[in-house]
DRENLO-260757 format. One record per atom (N, C-alpha, C, CB): x, y, z. Coordinates in Angstrom, 1 decimal. Glycine has a CB too. Layout:
BEGIN
[node [X,Y,Z]]
...
***
This chain:
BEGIN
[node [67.9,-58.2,52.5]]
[node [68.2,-58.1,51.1]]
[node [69.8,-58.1,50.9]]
[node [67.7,-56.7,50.6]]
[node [70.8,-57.6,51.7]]
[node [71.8,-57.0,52.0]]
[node [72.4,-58.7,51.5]]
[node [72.0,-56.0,53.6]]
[node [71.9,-60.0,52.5]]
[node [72.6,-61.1,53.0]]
[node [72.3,-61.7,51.4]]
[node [71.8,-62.0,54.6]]
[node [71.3,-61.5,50.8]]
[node [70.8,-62.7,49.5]]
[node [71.9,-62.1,48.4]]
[node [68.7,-62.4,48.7]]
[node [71.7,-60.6,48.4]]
[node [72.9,-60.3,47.6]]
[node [74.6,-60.5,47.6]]
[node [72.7,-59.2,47.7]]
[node [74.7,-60.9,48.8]]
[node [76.4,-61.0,49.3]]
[node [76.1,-62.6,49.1]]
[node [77.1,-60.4,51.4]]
[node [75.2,-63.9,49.3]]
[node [75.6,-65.3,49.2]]
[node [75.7,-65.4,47.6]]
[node [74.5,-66.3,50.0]]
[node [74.9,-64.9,46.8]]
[node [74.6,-65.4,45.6]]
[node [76.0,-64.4,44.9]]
[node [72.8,-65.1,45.1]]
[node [76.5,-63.2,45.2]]
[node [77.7,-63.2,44.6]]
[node [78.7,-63.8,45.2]]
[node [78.1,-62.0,44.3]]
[node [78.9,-64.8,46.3]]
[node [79.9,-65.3,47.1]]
[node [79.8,-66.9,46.1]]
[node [79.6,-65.3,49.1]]
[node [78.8,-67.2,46.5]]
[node [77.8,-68.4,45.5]]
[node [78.5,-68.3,43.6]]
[node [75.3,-67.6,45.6]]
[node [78.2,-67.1,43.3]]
[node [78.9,-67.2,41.5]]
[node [80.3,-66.9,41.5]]
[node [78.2,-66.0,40.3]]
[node [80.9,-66.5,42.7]]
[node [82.5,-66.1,42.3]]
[node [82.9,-67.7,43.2]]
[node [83.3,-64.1,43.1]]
[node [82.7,-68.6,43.6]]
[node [83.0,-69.8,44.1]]
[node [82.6,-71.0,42.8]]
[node [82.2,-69.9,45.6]]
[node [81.3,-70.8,42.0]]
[node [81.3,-71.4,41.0]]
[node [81.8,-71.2,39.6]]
[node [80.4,-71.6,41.1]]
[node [82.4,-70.3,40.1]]
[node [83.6,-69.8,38.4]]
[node [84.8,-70.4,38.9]]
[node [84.2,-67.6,37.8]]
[node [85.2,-70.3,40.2]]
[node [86.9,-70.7,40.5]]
[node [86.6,-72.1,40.9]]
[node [87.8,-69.7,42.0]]
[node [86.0,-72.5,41.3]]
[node [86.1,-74.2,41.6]]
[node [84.2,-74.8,41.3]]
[node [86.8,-74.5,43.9]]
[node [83.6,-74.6,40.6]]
[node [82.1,-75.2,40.1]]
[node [81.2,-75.6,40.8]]
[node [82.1,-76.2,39.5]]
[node [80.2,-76.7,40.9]]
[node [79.2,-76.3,41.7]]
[node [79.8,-76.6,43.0]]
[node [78.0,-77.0,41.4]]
[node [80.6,-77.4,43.5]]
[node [81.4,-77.2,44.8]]
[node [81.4,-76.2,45.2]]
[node [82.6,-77.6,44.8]]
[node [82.6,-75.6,44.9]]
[node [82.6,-74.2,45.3]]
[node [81.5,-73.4,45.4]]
[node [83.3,-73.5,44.5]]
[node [80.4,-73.2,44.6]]
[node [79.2,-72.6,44.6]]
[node [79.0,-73.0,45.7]]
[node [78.3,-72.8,43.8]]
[node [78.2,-73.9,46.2]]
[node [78.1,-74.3,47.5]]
[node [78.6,-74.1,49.1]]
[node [78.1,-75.1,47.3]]
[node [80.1,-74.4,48.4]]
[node [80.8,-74.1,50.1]]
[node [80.8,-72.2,50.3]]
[node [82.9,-74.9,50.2]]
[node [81.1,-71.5,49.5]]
[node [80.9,-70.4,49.3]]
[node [79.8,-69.7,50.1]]
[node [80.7,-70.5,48.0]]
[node [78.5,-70.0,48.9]]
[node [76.9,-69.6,49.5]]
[node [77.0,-69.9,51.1]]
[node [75.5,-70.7,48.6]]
[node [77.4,-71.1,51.2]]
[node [76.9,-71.7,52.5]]
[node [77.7,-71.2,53.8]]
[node [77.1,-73.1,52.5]]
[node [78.9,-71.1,52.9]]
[node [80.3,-70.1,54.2]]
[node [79.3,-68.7,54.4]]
[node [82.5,-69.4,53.1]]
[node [79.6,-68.3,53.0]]
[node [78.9,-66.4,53.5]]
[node [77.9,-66.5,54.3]]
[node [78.1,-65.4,52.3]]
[node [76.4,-67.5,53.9]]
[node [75.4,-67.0,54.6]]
[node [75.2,-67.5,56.3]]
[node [74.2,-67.3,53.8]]
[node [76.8,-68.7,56.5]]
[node [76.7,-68.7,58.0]]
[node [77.4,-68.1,58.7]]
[node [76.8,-69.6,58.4]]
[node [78.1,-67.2,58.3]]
[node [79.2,-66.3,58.3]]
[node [78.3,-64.8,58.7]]
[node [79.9,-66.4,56.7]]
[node [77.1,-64.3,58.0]]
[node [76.5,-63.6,57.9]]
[node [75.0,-63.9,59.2]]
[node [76.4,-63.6,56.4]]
[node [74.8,-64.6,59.1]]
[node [74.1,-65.1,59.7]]
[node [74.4,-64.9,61.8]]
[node [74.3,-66.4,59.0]]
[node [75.6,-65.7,61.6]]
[node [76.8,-65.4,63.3]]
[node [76.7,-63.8,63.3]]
[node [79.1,-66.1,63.0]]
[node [76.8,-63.2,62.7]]
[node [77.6,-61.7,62.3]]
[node [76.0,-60.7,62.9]]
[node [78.0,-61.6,59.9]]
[node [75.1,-60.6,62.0]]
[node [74.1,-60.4,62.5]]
[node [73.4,-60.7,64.1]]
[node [73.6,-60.8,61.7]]
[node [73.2,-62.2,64.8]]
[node [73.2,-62.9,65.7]]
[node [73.9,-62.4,66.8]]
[node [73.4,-64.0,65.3]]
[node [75.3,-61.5,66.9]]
[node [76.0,-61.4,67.8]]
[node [76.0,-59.8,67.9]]
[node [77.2,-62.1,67.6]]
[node [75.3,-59.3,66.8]]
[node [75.1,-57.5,66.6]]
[node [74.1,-57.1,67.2]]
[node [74.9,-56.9,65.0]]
[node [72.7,-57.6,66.7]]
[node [71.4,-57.5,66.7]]
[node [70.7,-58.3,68.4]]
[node [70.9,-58.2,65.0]]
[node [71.6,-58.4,69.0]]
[node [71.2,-59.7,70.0]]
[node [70.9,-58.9,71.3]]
[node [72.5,-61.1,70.2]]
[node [71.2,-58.3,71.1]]
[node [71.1,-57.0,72.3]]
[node [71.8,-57.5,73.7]]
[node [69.1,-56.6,72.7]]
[node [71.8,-56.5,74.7]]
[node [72.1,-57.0,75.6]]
[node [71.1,-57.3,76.7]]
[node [72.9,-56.5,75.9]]
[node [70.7,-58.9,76.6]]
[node [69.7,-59.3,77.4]]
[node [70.4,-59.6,78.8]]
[node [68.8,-60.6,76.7]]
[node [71.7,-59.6,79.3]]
[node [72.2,-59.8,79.9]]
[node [71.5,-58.8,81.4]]
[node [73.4,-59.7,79.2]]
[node [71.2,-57.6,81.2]]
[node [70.6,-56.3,82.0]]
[node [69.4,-56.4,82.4]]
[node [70.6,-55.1,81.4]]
[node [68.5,-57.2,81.3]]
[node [67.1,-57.5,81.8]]
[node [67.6,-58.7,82.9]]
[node [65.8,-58.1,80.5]]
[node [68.5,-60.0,82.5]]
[node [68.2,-61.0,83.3]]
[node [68.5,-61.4,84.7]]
[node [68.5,-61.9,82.6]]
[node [68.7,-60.5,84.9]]
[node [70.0,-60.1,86.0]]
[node [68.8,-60.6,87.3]]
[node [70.7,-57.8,86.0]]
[node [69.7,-61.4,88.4]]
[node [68.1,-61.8,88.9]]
[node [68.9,-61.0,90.5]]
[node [67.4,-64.2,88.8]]
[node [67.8,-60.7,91.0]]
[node [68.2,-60.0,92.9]]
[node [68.2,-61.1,93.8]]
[node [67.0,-58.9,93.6]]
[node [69.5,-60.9,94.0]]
[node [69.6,-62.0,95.4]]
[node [69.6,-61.4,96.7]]
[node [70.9,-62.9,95.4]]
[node [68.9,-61.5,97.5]]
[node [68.5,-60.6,98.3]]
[node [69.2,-61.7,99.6]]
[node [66.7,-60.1,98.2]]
[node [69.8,-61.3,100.6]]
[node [70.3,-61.7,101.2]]
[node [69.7,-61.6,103.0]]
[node [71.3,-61.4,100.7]]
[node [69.7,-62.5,103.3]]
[node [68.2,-63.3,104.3]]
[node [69.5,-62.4,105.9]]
[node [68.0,-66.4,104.2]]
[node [68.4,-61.9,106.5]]
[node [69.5,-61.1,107.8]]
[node [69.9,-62.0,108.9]]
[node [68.7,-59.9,108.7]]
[node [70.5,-62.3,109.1]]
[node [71.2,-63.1,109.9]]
[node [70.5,-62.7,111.3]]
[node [72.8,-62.9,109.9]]
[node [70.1,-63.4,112.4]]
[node [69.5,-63.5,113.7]]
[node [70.9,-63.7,114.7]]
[node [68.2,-64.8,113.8]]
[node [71.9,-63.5,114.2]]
[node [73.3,-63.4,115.2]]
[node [74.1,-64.8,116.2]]
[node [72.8,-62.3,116.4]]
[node [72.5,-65.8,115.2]]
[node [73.8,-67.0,115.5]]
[node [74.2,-68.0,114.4]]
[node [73.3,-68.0,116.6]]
[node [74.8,-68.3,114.9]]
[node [76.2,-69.2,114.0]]
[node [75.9,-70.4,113.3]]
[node [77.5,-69.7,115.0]]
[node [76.6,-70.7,112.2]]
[node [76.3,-72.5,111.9]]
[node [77.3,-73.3,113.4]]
[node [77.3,-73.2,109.7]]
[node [78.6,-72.6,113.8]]
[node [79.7,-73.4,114.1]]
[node [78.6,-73.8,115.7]]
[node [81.6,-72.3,114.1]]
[node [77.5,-72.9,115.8]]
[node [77.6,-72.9,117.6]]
[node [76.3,-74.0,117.7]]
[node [77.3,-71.1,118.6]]
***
């Protein structure tokens, strides 16, 4: 609700100062603006689930070099 209400007053104070142009770049600035804003809040940190285990294989005590 919060987003419809912030484009459509971003949307009428852009088409009083420069017309339906402005209306447009306006609406379209806020709601991708709003959009990113949300997307980088709400996104959680999936970083903790994806975390993968690398489990490291035991070496048998010989060498690549030998």
């Amino acid at each position: 609700m919060f987003a419809m209400t912030a484009v459509k007053k971003a949307a009428t104070y852009g088409y009083k100062k420069y017309g339906i142009p402005g209306a447009i770049a306006t609406g379209l600035g806020t709601l991708l603006g709003i959009r990113f804003i949300k997307r980088k809040l709400f996104s959680g940190s999936s970083s903790d689930d994806d975390e993968i285990d690398v489990s490291e294989e035991s070496d048998d005590g010989s060498s690549a070099a030998n």
